[in-house]
Every structure is written in structure tokens, then in C-alpha cells.
C-alpha positions in Angstrom: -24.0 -11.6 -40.9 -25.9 -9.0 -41.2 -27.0 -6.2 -37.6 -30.9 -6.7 -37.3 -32.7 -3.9 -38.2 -33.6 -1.7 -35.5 -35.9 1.7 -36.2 -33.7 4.5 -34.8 -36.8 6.5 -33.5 -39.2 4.0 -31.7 -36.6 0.7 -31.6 -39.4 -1.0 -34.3 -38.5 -3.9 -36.1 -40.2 -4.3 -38.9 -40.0 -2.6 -41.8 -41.4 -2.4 -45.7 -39.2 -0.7 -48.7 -39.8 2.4 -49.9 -36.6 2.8 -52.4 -33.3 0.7 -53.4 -30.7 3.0 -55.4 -28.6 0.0 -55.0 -25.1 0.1 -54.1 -24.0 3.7 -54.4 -20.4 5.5 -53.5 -20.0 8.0 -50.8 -21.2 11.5 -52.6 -19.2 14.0 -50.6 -15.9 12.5 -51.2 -14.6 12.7 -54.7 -11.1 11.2 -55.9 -7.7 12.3 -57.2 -6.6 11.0 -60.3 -5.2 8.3 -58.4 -8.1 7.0 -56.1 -10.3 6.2 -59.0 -10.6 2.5 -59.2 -10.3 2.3 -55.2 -13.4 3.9 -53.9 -16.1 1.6 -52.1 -19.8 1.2 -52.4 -22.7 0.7 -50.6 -26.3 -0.5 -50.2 -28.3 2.6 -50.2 -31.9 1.1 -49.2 -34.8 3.3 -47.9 -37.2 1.4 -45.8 -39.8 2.9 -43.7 -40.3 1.8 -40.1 -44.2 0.0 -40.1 -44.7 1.4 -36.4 -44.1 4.7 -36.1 -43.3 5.4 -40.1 -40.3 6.6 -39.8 -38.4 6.8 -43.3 -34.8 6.2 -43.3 -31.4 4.1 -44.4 -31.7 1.0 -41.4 -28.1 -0.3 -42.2 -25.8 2.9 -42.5 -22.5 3.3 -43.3 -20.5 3.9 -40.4 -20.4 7.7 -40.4 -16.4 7.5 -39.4 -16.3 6.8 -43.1 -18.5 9.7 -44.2 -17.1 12.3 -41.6 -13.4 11.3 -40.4 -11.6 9.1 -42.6 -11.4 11.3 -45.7 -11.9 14.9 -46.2 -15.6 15.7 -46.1 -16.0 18.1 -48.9 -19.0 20.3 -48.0 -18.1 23.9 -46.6 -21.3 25.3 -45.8 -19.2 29.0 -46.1 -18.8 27.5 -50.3 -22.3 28.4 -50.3 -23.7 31.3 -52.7 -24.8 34.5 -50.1 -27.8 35.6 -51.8 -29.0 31.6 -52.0 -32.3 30.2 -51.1 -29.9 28.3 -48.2 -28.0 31.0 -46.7 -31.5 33.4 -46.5 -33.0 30.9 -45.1 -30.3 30.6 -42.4 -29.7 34.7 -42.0 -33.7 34.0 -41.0 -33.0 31.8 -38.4 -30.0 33.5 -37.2 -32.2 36.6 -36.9 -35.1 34.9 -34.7 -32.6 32.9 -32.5 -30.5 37.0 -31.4 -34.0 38.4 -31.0 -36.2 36.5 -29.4 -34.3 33.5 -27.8 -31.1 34.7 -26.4 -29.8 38.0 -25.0 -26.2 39.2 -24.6 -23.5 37.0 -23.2 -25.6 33.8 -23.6 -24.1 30.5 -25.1 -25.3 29.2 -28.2 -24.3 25.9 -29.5 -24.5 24.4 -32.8 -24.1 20.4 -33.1 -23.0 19.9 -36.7 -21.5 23.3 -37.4 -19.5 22.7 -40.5 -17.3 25.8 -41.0 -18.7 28.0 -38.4 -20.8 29.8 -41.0 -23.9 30.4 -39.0 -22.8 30.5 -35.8 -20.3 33.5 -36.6 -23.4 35.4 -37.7 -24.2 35.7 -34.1 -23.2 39.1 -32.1 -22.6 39.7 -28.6 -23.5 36.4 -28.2 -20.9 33.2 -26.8 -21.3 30.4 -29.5 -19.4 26.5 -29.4 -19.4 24.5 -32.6 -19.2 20.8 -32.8 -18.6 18.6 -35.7 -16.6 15.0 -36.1 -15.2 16.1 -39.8 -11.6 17.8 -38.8 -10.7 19.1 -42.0 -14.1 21.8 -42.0 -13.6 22.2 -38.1 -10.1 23.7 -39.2 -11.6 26.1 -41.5 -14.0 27.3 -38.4 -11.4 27.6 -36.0 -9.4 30.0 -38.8 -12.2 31.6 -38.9 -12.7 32.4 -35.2 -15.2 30.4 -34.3 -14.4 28.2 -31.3 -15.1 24.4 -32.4 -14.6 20.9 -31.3 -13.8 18.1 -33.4 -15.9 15.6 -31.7 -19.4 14.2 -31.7 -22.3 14.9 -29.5 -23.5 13.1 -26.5 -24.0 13.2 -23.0 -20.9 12.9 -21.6 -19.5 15.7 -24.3 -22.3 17.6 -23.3 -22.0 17.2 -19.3 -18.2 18.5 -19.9 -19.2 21.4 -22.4 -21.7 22.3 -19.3 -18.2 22.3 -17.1 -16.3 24.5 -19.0 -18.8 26.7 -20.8 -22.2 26.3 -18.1 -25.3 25.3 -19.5 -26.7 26.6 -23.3 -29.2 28.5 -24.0 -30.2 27.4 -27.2 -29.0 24.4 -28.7 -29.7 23.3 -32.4 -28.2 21.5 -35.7 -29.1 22.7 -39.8 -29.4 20.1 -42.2 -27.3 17.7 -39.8 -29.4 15.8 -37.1 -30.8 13.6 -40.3 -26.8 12.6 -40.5 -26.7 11.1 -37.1 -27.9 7.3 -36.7 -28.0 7.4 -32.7 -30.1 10.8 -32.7 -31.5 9.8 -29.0 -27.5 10.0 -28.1 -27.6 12.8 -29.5 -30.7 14.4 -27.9 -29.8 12.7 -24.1 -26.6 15.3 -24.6 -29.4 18.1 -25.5 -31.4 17.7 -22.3 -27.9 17.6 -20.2 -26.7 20.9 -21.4 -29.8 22.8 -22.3 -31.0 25.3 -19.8 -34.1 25.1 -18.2 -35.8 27.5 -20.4 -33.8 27.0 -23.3 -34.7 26.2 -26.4 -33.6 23.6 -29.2 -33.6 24.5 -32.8 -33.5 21.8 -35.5 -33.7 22.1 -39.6 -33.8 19.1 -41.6 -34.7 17.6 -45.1 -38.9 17.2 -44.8 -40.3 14.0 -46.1 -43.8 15.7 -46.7 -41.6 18.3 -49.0 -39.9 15.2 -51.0 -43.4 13.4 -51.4 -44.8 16.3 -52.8 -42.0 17.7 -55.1 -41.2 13.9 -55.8 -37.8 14.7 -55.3 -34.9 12.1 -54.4 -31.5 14.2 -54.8 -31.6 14.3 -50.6 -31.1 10.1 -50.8 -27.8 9.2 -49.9 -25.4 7.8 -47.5 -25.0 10.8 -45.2 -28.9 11.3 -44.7 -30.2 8.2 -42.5 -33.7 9.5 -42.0 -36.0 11.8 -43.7 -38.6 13.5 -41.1 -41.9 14.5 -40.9 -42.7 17.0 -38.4 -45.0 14.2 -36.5 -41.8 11.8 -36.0 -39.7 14.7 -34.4 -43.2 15.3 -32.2 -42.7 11.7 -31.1 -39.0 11.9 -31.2 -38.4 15.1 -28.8 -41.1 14.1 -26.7 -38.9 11.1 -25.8 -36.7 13.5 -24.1 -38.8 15.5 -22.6 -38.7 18.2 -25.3 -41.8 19.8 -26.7 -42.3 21.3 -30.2 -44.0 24.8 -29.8 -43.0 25.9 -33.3 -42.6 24.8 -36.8 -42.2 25.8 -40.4 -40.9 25.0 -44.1 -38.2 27.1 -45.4 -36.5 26.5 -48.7 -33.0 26.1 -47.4 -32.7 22.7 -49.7 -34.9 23.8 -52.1 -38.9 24.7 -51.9 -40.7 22.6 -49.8 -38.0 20.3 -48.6 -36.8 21.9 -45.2 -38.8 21.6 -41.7 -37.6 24.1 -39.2 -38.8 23.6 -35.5 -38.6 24.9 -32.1 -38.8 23.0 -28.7 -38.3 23.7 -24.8 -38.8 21.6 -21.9 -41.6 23.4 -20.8 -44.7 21.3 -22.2 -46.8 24.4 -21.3 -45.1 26.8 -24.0 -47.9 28.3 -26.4 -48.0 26.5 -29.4 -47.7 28.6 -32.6 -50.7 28.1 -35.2 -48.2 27.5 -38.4 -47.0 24.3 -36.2 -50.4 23.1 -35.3 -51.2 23.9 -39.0 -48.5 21.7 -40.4 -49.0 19.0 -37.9 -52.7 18.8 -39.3 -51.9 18.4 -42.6 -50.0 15.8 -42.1 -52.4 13.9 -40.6 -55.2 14.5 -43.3 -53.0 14.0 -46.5 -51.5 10.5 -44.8 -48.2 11.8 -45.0 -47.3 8.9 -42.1 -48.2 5.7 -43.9 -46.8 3.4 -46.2 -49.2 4.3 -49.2 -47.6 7.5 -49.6 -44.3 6.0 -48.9 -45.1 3.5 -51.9 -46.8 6.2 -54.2 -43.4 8.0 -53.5 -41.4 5.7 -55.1 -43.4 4.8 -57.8 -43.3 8.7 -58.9 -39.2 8.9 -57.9 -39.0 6.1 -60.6 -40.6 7.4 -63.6 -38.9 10.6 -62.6 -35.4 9.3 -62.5 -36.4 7.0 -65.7 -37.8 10.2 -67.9 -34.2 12.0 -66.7 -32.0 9.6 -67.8 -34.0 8.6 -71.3 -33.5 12.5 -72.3 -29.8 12.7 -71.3 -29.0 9.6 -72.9 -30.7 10.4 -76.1 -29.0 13.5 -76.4 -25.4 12.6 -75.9 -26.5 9.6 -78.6 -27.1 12.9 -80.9 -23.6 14.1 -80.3 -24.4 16.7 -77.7 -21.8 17.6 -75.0 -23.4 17.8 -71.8 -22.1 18.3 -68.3 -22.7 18.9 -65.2 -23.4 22.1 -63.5 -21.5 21.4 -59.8 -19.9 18.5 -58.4 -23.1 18.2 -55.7 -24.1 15.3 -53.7 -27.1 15.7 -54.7 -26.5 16.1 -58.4 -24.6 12.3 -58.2 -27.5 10.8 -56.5 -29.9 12.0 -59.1 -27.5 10.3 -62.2 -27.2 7.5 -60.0 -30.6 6.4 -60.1 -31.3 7.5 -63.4 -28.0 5.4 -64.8 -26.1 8.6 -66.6 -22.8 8.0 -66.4 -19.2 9.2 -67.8 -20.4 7.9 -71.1 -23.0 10.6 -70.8 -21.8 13.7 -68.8 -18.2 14.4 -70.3 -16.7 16.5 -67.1 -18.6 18.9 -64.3 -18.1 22.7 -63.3 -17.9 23.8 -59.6 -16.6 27.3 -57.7 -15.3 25.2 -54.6 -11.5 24.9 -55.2 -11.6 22.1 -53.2 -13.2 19.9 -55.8 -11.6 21.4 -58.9 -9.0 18.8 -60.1 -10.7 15.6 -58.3 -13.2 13.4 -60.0 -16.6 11.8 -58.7 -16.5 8.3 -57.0 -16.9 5.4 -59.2 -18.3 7.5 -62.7 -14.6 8.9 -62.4 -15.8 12.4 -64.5 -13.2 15.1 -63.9 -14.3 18.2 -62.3 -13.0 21.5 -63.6 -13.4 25.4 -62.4 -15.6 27.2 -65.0 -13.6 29.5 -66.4 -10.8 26.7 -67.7 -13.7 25.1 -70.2 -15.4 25.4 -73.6 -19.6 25.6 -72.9 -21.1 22.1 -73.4 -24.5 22.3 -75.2 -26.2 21.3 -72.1 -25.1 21.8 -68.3 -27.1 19.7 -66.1 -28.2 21.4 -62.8 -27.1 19.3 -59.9 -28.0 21.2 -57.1 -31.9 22.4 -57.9 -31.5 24.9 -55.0 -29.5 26.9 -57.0 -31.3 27.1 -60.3 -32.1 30.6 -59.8 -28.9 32.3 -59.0 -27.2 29.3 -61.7 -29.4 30.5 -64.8 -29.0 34.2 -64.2 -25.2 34.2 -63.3 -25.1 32.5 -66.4 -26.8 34.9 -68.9 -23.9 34.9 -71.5 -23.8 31.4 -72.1 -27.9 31.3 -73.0 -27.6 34.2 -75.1 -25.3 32.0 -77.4 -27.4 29.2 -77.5 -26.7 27.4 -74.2 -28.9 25.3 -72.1 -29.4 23.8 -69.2 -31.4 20.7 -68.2 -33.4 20.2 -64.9 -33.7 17.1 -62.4 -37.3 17.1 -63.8 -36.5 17.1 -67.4 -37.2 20.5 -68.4 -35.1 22.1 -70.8 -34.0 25.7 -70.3 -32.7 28.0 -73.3 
């Protein structure tokens, strides 16, 4: 039988649909030759909370199974330096040395993956924490001190023995991973210092709704924010948003960056009263957008996959231009499958020689294949630095196809 639905922000229990991909594979864990056939799927259903409007995945997959029981195959360090993600991140990592810290103080990061940003940081004591052991290794090669755990109270009450109490405290495109976020955030307000400050980026729903964009829906994301739910959310615990902003760390428009403290007095910045007004006036919180949304997602995802299929019917080889998570959940709901992508490209040796869960497509490094006619771009962060690192192979005819159906020669 099935868990009643609970709302993970305001404990709501009712709830209207806003999209059903169906059941769907875990995306960051592709297969050896010998796994295919084995892997599991899931119900991936987007509902939207009708209280407080939350938007997110009500019956998740237990994230031991995203994070613990296979290798979780995202190293943040895989990403491209000069990408839209890691400028948006040497941003961050500038504002939190200047203006929120000073020398010696501790600076934790819940969710820090490979220890990328945090090893950015100078003169400055930094702790990691992330439940996946197999990118907590590669942080801990790399210097940064890490636990292999998840974040709560208790964790944080014993962090705040052995290290004394953070600074700044903050998570990058993880706190929409984590199903018991107010867990999460009772651990924030045990080890953050008076005057400290909490950091958080995230997918942005506003940014999805506008860009009509759906590659961010999958398993590891259970809720996609708007900056008035993280108002509400924080507030719970005594935390108070005195800054916000959209960055293009996932892409433009789909990243909210904010600041909170404890003190409810802190001056609020005009950008985050700003956003938190347009919210309001363009009925970002409501279930008409939410319905509008996946009305548009669906004639997206259906244009998509009547172009890719009609090609490959003309003989065209086509594949796919990195093994991304959010590459699969864009073939996914537009129904391309092995039949229409013959193998994919990526730089991360870690996927080279496995194959994606349940379409079973072979993954290669680019330099051990013949160009396809068409590459499909499956991370549209990277279309940029993709197309021009990529000159040679459009000068001879190449071309690459776009989430949104555009063609590129």
C-alpha cells in the first residue's frame, strides 16, 4: 500500500498533477554490459502541493538508491571550467571570501560532491558532506576534508563539537535532492553561527515555466522551487532571505541563488524584493501555471521526438552528445530510444564503456567514433562551449539538434 502523500514543505495533503513521465530508470547510474536487463524503474510523477504550491515528486525513490547503493556518476570537477556552471559557482565562491567570511572561518557545504567548490576557498577552514562514497573519495584525494554522511541535527550538533559552529553554511544544486529538507535545515540552525549566513542554489521553477524546459525532472530532484516557497520554507526555521538572484549555473533562467541569516532585521537587497514581486504578479504560485506548464512541456517533448524519429526513418545516424541526466529525461518523455540514437559521446571516463539504463545505448569517448549526421545536445547548458569545441565536425557538414528542435549546421 501505498505512503499517503505528505507536502515536504507545509505537511499539505492534497495535491493536483502537474506532469507524469511515467515510470523512468535512475539517470545518474548507467550499466555495464552486464547490468542491462536488471535495472529498475520508477513512477516519476510531478504533483504540486494545492496549499502552499509547492512543485515536486510526493513518492520518491529512496535516495539510498540514488546516492549509496551504486556509484553516483556526477563529478561536479567533470565539469567544463569556462562553463556557464562553474562561472556561476567561481561567482559565488567570490561573494562568500569577500563579504561573508574572513580568515580561519569554517565553511561548510552539505552536498559537496567532489570538493570542487569548496577547494576554491583560501585561508578559509571548509567540511564537505555528501552520502554518495564513491565522489566523497575523489574529495578526500583531493584534499578537501569530507564526510560520507547525511545532514541533520545530530550530524550537525557533533560537527559543532569537533569543528565549532559555521560560518556560512550552504548546498549548490543539492537541497532540491533531499526529501526531508526541514531535517536538513533543523541541522542548519544547530550549527550556524549567530550571524552566519546560509547559501542555497537550486533548479527555479519560475525559470522552467518560462523556458518550458523539463530536462531538470527526474528521480534525484524531489522539488522544484520558487523563491516564495524557500521564503516560507526558511522562515520555518527561523531563517530569513535577505538576498536573491538567477544565475545560469543549469542553464539561463533555471537557477535561484539566495541568502539567509537569523537576523530577521538584515537589509533586504532590491534584486530579492524584485524577484519575490514578480512572482507574485505573473502567478508563478498557482496551479494554472503549473497546468499551462505541462501543457507546453508536452508539445515540446512531442515536436522533439517527431523530428528525431523522422530522421533516423531517413537513414540518418544520430547520437547523443553526453551521457547526461538530463539528456535521458528529455528522450524519455519524448519516446526516442536505441532504435533512434545509435550510441552517445561523453569526456567523463567514468561513463565511457557503460550504457544508459533501460535504452541500453553504449556510450563511447569522442575520439574512438566516426561523426553521426546529427549529435543531439543533452545537456543545454553546454551548447555553447559544445558547438564551438566542435568547429571541425560543422565545417564538414555536421549538425547538431537542440531540446527545442532547432537544428544547428
Amino acid at each position: 500500500m501505498n505512503e499517503p502523500k505528505i507536502c515536504r514543505l507545509c505537511g499539505g495533503n492534497a495535491f493536483l498533477p502537474v506532469i507524469d513521465f511515467g515510470e523512468a530508470p535512475l539517470v545518474n547510474s548507467l550499466l555495464t554490459k552486464e547490468e542491462c536487463g536488471t535495472e529498475k524503474t520508477y513512477p516519476l510523477l510531478v504533483e504540486q502541493c494545492q496549499k502552499c504550491f509547492l512543485v515536486q515528486i510526493v513518492n520518491p525513490v529512496d535516495s539510498r538508491k540514488i546516492y549509496q547503493d551504486q556509484d553516483y556518476l556526477y563529478y561536479t570537477g567533470d565539469m567544463p571550467q569556462n562553463s556557464q556552471y562553474m562561472r556561476a559557482f567561481n561567482s559565488l565562491v567570490d561573494d562568500i571570501q569577500n563579504n561573508y567570511t574572513k580568515a580561519g572561518d569554517l565553511i561548510v557545504e552539505i552536498g559537496s560532491n567532489d570538493g570542487t567548490i569548496l577547494r576554491r576557498f583560501t585561508n578559509r577552514r571548509v567540511l564537505g558532506i555528501d552520502p554518495a562514497i564513491n565522489v566523497v573519495v575523489r574529495a578526500l584525494m583531493r584534499g578537501v576534508p569530507t564526510l560520507s554522511t547525511g545532514f541533520d541535527k545530530q550530524s550537525a550538533r557533533n560537527i559543532a563539537e569537533e569543528y565549532g559552529l559555521a560560518q556560512v553554511i550552504g548546498g549548490a544544486n543539492c537541497l532540491a535532492h533531499i526529501d526531508n529538507i526541514h531535517g536538513v535545515l533543523e541541522g542548519v540552525e544547530a550549527l550556524l553561527d549567530t550571524y552566519g549566513v546560509f547559501w542555497a542554489e537550486c533548479n527555479y521553477w519560475g525559470g522552467m515555466v518560462s523556458s518550458k524546459h523539463y530536462a531538470l525532472i527526474y528521480h534525484d530532484h524531489y522539488s522544484y522551487y520558487t523563491l516564495k516557497n524557500w521564503v516560507d520554507l526558511l522562515n520555518r526555521h527561523n531563517m530569513y532571505i535577505f538576498d536573491a538572484m538567477i544565475t545560469e549555473a543549469q542553464g539561463e533562467g533555471l537557477s535561484l541563488r539566495l541568502y539567509a541569516s537569523k537576523d530577521a532585521r538584515r537589509t533586504k537587497t532590491q534584486r530579492f524584493q524584485d524577484l519575490l514581486h514578480k512572482e507574485e504578479v505573473s502567478n508563478l504560485n498557482s496551479h494554472e501555471t503549473a497546468k499551462k506548464y505541462r501543457e507546453d512541456v508536452i508539445m515540446e517533448a512531442e515536436k522533439l521526438g517527431t523530428l528525431v524519429k523522422k530522421l533516423a526513418a531517413e537513414g540518418k545516424i544520430i547520437a547523443g552528445y553526453g551521457a547526461a541526466a538530463k539528456g535521458f529525461s528529455i528522450l524519455h518523455l519524448a519516446k526516442i530510444t536505441g532504435e533512434h540514437i545509435k550510441f552517445f559521446v561523453d569526456d567523463s571516463p567514468a561513463k565511457q564503456g557503460k550504457y544508459t539504463p533501460v535504452t541500453h545505448i553504449p556510450v563511447f569517448a569522442r575520439k574512438d567514433i566516426q561523426n553521426p549526421d546529427y549529435f543531439f545536445l543533452t545537456a543545454p547548458n553546454y551548447k555553447d562551449i559544445i558547438l564551438e569545441k566542435e568547429t571541425a565536425y560543422r565545417n564538414t557538414s555536421g549538425k547538431f539538434i537542440t531540446s527545442d528542435s532547432e537544428i544547428i549546421s
